[in-house]
N, C-alpha and C positions, 0 to 999 in steps of 0.2 A: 671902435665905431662911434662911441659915444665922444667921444674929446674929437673929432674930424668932423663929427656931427655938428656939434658944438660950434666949431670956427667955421664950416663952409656954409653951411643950410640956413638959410632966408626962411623966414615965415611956417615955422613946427611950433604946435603950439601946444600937446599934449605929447609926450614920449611916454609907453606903455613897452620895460620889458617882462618879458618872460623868459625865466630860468630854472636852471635845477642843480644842483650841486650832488659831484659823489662820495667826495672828503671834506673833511672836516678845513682842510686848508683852502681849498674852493672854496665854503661859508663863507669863511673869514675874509678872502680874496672880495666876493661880494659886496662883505658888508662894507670894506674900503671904500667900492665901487660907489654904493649905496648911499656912501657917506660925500663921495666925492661931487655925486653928483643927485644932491637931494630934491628936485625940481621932477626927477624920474618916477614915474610909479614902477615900482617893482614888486613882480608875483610869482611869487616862486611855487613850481610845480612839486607835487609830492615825491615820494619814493616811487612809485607805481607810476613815471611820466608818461605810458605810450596811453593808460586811460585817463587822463586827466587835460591832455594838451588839445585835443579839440575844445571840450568845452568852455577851457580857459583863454583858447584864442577866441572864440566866438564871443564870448564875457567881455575882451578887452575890447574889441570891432565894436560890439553895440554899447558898451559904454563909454567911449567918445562922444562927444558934440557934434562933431567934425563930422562934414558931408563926404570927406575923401580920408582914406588909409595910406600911409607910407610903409610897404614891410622892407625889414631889414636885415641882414644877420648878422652876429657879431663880429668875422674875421675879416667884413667890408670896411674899406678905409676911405673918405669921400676927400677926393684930391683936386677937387675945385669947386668954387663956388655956384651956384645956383639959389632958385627963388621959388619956391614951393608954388605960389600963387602964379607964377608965370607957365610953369608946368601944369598947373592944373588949367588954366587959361587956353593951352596947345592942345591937351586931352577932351575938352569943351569943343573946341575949332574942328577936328578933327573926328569928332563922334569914334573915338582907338577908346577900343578894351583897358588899358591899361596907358600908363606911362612907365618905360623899361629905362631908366638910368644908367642900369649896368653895361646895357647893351649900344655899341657903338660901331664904325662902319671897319673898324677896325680889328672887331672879333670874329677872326677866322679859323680858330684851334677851340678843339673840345676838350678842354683838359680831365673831365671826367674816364674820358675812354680816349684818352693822348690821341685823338684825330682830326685833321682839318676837319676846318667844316665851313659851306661857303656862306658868305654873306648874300641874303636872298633878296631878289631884284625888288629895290626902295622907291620910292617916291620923297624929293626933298620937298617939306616943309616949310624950314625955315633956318637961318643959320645952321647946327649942326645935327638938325632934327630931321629925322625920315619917320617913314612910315611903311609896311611892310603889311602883306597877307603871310598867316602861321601853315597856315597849307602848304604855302613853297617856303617855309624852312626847315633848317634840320638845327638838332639838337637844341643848342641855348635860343636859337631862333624858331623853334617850334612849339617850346612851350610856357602857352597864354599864362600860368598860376604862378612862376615862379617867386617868391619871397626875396630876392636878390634886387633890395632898390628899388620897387615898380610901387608907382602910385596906382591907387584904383577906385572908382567909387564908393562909398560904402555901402551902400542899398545892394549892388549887384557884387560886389563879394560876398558880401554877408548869405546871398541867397544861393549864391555858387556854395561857398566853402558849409553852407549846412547841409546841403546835399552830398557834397563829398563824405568817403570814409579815408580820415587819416589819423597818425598817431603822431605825428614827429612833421618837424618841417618838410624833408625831403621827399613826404607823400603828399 
């Protein structure tokens, strides 16, 4: 993620990871990482990650500058260019919850639960930009929080994700 990141993404101006290690060879894998890429704040979750990972997401969100969040995980690979400020620019236009990167006119399979799933009826924007109500979608088009690439404001994640109870990303 980080080296894709790196070459494709226009205008990041703060990277905040968060991680956790279960060997001693993961550390070390890190600290490579750490070293590869020293520009990165890195915060590493304790032993006990499912209580610590809300508060240290919420930690990272409010100590940005930044009026807008980009979340991301790490097995995402960014295989074109884009411009942070041009995306946030569309999300502005558009009064949309989120901006979804991952998601494109071409995601029709739910690989989670190996099942189609249709693409729900859009509204184009702009070049390859839609727009979409989450009520008619199903699965990766249904749901608003996901961490997969989606820019978001930071005020109103921040007041969403305190009100949630999660431990781990995929809550």
């Amino acid at each position: 993620l980080l080296e894709s990141t790196e070459k494709y993404i226009h205008g990041l101006e703060t990277i905040t990871v968060l991680y956790r290690t279960d060997t001693e060879r993961f550390a070390q894998a890190y600290q490579q990482v750490q070293e590869d890429f020293a520009y990165v704040r890195f915060t590493k979750q304790s032993n006990q990650p499912q209580k610590n990972f809300k508060p240290l997401t919420l930690k990272a969100i409010r100590n940005t500058k930044n009026d807008y969040i980009l979340f991301a995980v790490d097995d995402i690979i960014v295989k074109d260019y884009f411009d942070i400020e041009y995306c946030i620019s569309l999300l502005e236009q558009t009064k949309a919850y989120g901006f979804y990167l991952r998601l494109g006119q071409n995601l029709n399979f739910f690989y989670m639960l190996q099942t189609s799933q249709p693409v729900p009826p859009s509204n184009h924007i702009v070049d390859d930009v839609f727009s979409w109500q989450f009520a008619r979608g199903q699965y990766d088009w249904g749901y608003p929080h996901t961490v997969d690439m989606t820019i978001y404001r930071k005020n109103m994640i921040l007041q969403t994700f305190e009100s949630f109870q999660f431990d781990c990303p995929n809550r």
